[in-house]
DOTI-645446 format. One record per atom (N, C-alpha, C, CB): residue in one letter; x, y, z. Coordinates in steps of 0.1 Angstrom, whole numbers, plus 5000, padded with zeros to 4 digits. Atoms other than C-alpha are relative to their C-alpha. Glycine has a CB too. Example, Ala and Ser with C-alpha at 12.3 -4.5 7.8 and 13.67 -1.06 7.14 Angstrom:
A500949885000;A512349555078;A500950125000;A499050005012;S499149895000;S513749895071;S499250115008;S500450054986;
END
This chain:
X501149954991;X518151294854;X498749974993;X500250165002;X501450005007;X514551164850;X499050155001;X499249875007;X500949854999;X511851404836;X498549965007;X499650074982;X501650064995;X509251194856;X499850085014;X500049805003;X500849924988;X507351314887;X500149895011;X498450064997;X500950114994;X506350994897;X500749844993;X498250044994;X499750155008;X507750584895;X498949895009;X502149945001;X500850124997;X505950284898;X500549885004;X499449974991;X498850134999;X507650004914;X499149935005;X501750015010;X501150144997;X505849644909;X500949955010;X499549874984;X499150124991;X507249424938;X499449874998;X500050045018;X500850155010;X506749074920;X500749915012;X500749944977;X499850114992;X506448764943;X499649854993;X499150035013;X500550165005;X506648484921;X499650044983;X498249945011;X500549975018;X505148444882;X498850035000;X500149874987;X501849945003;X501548624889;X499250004989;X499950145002;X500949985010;X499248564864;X499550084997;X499449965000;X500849865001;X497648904873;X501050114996;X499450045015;X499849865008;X500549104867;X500650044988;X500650065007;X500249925011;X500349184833;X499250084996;X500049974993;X501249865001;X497149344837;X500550085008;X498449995004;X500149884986;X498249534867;X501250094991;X500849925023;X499049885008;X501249644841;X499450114988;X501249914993;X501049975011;X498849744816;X499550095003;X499149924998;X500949904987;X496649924841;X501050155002;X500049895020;X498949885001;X500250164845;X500350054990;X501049985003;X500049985013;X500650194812;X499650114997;X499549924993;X501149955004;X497550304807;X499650195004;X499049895005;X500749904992;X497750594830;X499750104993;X500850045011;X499949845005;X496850984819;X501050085001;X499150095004;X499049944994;X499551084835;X501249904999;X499650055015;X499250145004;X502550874823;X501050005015;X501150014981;X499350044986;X505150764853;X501549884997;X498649925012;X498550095005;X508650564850;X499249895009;X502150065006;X500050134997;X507850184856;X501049915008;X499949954991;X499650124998;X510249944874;X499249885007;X501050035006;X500850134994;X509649584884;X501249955009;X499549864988;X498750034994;X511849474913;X499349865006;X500850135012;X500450184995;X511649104927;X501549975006;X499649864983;X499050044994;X514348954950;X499949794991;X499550035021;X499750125005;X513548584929;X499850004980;X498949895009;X499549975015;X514548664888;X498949864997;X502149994996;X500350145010;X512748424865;X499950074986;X498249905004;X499949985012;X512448404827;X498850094995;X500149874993;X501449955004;X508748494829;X499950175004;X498849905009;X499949884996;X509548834846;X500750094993;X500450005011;X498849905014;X512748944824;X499050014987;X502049884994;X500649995012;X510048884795;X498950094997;X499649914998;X500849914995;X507349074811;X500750155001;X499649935013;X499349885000;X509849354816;X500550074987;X501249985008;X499749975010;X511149374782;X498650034993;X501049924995;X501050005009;X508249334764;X498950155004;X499249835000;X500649834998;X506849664783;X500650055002;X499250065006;X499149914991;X509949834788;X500050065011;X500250064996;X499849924986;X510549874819;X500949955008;X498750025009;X498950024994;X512949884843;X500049865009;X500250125007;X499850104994;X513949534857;X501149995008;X499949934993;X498749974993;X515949544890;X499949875010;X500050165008;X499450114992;X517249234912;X500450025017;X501249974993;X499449984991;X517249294946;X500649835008;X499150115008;X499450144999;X519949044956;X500249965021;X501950034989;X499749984986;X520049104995;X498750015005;X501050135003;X501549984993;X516249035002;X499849925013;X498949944990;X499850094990;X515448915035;X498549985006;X501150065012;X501650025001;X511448905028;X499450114995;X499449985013;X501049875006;X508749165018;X500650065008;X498450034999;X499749864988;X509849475044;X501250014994;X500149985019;X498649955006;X513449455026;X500050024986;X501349895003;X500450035015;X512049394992;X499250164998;X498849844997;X500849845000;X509849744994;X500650075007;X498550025006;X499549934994;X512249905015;X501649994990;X499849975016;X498949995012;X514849824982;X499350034991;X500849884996;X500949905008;X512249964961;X499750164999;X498949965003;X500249814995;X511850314981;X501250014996;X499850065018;X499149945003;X515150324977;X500850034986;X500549975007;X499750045014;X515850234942;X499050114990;X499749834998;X500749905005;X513350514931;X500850124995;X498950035009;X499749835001;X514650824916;X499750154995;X500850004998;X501249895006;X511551044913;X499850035018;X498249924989;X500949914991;X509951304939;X498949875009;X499050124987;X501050114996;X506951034941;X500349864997;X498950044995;X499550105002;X507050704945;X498649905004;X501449995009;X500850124997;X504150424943;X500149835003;X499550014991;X499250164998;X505250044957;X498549934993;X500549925023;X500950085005;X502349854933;X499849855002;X500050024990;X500250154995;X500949514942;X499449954987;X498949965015;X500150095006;X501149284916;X498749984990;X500349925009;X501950024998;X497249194914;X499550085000;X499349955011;X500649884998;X496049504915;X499750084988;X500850075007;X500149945011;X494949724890;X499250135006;X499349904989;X500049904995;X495350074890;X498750074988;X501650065002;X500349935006;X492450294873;X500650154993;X499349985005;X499349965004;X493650524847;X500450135003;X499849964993;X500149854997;X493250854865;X500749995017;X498050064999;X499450004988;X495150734897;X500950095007;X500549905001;X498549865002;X498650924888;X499550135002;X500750034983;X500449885002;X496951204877;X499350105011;X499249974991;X500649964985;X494751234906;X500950005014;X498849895002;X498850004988;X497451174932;X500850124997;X501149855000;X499049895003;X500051424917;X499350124997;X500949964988;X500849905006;X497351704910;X499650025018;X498749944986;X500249934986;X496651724949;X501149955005;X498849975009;X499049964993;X500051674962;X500250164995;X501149904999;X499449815005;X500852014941;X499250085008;X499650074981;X500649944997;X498252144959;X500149965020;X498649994989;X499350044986;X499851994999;X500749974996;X499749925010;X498249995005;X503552034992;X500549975014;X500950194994;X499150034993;X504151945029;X499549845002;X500150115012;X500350115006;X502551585020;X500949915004;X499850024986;X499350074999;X504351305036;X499549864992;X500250005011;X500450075011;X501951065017;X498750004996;X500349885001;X501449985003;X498651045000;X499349864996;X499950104987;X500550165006;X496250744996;X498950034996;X499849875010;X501250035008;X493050674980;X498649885004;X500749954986;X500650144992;X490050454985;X500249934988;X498250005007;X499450085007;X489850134967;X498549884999;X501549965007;X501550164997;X486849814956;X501349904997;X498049964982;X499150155001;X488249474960;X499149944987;X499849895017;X500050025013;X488249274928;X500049855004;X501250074990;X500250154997;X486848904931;X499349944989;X499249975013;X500250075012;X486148694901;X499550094992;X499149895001;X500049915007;X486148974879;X498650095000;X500449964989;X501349934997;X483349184899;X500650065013;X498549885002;X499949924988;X483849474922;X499149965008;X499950154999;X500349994988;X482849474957;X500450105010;X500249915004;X499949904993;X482649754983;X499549975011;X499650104996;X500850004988;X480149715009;X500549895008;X498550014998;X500150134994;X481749435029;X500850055018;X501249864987;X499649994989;X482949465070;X500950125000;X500549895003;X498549964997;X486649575066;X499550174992;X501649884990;X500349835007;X485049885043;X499450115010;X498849994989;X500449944991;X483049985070;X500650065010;X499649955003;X498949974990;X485449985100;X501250104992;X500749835006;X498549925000;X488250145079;X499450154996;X501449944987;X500649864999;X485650435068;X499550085012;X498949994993;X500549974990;X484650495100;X501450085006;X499349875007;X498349984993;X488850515113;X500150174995;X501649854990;X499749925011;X489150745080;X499150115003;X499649934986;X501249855002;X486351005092;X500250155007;X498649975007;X498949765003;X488851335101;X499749994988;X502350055001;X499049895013;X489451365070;X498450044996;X501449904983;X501649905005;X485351445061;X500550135006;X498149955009;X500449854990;X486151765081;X501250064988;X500550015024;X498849935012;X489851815059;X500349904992;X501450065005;X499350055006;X491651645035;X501249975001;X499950044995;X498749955000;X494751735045;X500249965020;X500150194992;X499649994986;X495951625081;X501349995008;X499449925004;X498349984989;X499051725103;X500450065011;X500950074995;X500150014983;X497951685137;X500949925003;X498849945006;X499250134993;X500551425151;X499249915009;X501250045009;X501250074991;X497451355173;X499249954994;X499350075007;X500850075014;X495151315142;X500249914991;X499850064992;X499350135009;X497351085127;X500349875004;X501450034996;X499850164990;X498150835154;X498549925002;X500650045020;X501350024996;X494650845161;X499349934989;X499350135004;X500550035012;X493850775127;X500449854996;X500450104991;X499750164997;X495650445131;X500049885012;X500950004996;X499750054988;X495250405166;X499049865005;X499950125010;X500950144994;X492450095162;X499749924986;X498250055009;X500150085013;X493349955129;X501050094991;X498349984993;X499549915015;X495050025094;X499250024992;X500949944991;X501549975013;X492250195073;X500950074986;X498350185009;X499349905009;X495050315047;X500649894990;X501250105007;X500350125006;X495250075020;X501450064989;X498249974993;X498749935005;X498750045010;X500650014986;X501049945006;X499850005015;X498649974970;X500050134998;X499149934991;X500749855007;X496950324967;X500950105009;X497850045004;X499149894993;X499750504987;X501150014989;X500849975016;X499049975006;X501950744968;X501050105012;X499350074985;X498449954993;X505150854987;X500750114996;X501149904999;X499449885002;X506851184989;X500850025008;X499350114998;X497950044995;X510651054989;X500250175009;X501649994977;X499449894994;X511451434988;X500050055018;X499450104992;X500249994985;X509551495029;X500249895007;X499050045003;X499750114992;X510051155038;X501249985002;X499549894997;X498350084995;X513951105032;X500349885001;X500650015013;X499650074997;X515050825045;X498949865009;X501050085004;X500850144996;X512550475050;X500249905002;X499449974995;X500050134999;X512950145061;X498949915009;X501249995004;X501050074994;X510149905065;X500849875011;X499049944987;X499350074992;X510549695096;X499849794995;X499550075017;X499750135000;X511749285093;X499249915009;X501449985003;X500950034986;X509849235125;X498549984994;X500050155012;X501450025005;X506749215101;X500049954990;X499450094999;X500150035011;X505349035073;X498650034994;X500449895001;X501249965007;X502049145069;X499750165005;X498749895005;X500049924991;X501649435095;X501050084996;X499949965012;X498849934999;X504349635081;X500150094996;X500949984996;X500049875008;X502749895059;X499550105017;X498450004984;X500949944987;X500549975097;X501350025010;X498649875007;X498749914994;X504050005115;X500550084993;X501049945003;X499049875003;X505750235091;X499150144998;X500949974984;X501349905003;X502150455088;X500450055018;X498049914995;X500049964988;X502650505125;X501250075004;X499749915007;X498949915003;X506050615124;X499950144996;X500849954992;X500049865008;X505550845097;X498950105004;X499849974983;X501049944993;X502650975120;X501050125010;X499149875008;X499049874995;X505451155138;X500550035001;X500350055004;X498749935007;X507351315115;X498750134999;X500949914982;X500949895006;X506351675103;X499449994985;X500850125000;X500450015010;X504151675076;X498649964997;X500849954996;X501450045003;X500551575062;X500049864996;X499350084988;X500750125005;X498451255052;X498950064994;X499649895010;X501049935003;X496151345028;X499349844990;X500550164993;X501450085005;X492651115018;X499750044987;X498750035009;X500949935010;X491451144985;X498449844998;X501350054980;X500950075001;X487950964988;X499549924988;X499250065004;X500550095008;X487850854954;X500649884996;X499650054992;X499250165004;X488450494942;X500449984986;X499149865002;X499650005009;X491250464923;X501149884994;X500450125001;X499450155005;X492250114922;X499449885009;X501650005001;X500850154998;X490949734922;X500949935007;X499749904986;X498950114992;X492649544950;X499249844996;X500050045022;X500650125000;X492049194938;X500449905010;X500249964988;X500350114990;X491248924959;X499549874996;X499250045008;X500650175006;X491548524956;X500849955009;X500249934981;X500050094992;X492848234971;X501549985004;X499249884994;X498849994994;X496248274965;X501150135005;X500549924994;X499849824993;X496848654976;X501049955012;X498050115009;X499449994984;X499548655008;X499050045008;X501250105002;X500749964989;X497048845025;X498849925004;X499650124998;X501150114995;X494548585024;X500849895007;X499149924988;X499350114991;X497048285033;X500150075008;X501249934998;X500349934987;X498048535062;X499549965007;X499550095000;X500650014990;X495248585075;X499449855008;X499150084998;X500850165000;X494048195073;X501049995017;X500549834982;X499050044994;X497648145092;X499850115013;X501450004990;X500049894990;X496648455117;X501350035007;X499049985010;X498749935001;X500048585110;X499250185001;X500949964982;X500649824996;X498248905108;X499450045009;X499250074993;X500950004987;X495948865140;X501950045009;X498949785005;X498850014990;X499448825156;X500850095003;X500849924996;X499249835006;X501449125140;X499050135007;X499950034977;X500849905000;X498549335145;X499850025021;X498749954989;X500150014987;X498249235181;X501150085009;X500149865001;X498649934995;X502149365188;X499950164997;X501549934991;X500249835003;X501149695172;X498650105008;X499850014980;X501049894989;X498149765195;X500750035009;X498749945007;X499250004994;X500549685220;X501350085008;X500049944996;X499649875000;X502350015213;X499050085002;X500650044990;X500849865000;X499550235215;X498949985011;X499250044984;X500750014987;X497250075242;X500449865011;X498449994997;X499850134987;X497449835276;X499749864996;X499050025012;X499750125005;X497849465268;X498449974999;X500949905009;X500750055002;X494149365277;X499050064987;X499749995010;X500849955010;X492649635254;X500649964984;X500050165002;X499450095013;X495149515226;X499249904995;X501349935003;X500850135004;X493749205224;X498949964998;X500249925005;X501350015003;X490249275226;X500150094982;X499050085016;X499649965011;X491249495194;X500349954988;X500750035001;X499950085011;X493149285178;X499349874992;X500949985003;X500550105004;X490949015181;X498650074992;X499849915010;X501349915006;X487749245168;X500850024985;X499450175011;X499849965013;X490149365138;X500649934992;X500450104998;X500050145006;X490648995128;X498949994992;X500049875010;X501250025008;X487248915123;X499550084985;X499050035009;X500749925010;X486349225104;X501249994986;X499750175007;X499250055007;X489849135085;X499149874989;X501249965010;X500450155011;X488448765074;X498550004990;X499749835013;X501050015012;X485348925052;X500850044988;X498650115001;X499249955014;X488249025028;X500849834994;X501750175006;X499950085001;X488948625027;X499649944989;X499949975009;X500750025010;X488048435000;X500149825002;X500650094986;X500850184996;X486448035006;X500549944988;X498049975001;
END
């Protein structure tokens, strides 16, 4: 039985150059947290990376893309809380601490996120499009913190994803049972956010930034979007929540504001 609260599961796509800082970055936390690294493609450079910071190295042998690869992660957790970490990323050292210090305080908490600067040639950035539009999405929660409207929650994703999925920490215990859908490859954190929109339980904002989403050329989410794989995904998920022509005027508006997170 672990005495942790909280695990960290890196989902590695490849030999990332970035993530040893992003392991580092966990390490580092105030609030310490059990580590695994799970990857569906094993290399030498990863088993070395795992040992050399002890941490848990797991194989998921039955991957059938990202959505099975983080949905063998949720499940491979066996803490209360659960963080899926991107690779590239780097978590500031008060993330844990700050996350697990206001769930204690919303115990009916289905998950909690954080805001976040994007990280481009080793220089934050904030003020750019996509910041705007998802602060804007994000503005219940100025009124609370804490939200578990089923109406307030759909609504809250009903004209984009403003919930930035590195900085989500998961609370296995009210969530149970997760599976990200196959049907997606980019769009998949914004379908399972909508789901979990109506279940019982909260979403709770904490406005401060507590991690560097980095951004460069070869990020999935930049190829993505180049490939408007994510125009496309995103298009099928308006498609649940409004009438085909408003979809698409949607989805095409939360393209554009998507491609200032691009990088030339």
């Amino acid at each position: 039985m672990t005495d942790y609260l909280h695990t960290f599961v890196v989902a590695a796509h490849g030999d990332s150059p970035y993530i040893e800082e992003c392991i580092r970055s966990l390490k580092n936390q105030t609030a310490k947290s059990k580590i695994n690294l799970v990857t569906s493609i094993p290399s030498p450079f990863l088993k070395q990376i795992s040992a050399k910071y002890d941490i848990t190295f797991i194989v998921n042998t039955q991957s059938k893309g990202i959505a099975s690869d983080w949905s063998f992660a949720y499940k491979n957790c066996q803490t209360k809380y659960l963080t899926i970490a991107h690779q590239d990323d780097i978590y500031l050292p008060y993330y844990t601490k700050t996350c697990l210090s206001t769930a204690l305080s919303y115990p009916d908490t289905l998950i909690i996120f954080t805001g976040y600067r994007e990280l481009r040639e080793n220089k934050t950035r904030l003020a750019a499009l996509n910041f705007l539009v998802k602060e804007l999405l994000l503005s219940p929660f100025l009124i609370k913190k804490s939200i578990t409207s089923h109406f307030l929650k759909k609504m809250i994703l009903s004209f984009g994803n403003p919930i930035s999925c590195p900085t989500v920490m998961y609370n296995k215990e009210n969530i149970g049972f997760l599976e990200f859908s196959n049907n997606f490859a980019v769009s998949l954190d914004w379908y399972e956010w909508l789901k979990l929109s109506k279940r019982k339980g909260s979403f709770v904002y904490i406005r401060k930034k507590t991690l560097l989403h980095r951004i460069h050329k070869e990020t999935a989410s930049s190829l993505k979007i180049i490939n408007k794989v994510r125009k496309k995904e995103d298009e099928i998920i308006f498609k649940t929540i409004w009438p085909e022509l408003l979809a698409k005027i949607l989805s095409n508006g939360y393209y554009l504001a998507s491609k200032s997170t691009m990088v030339n």
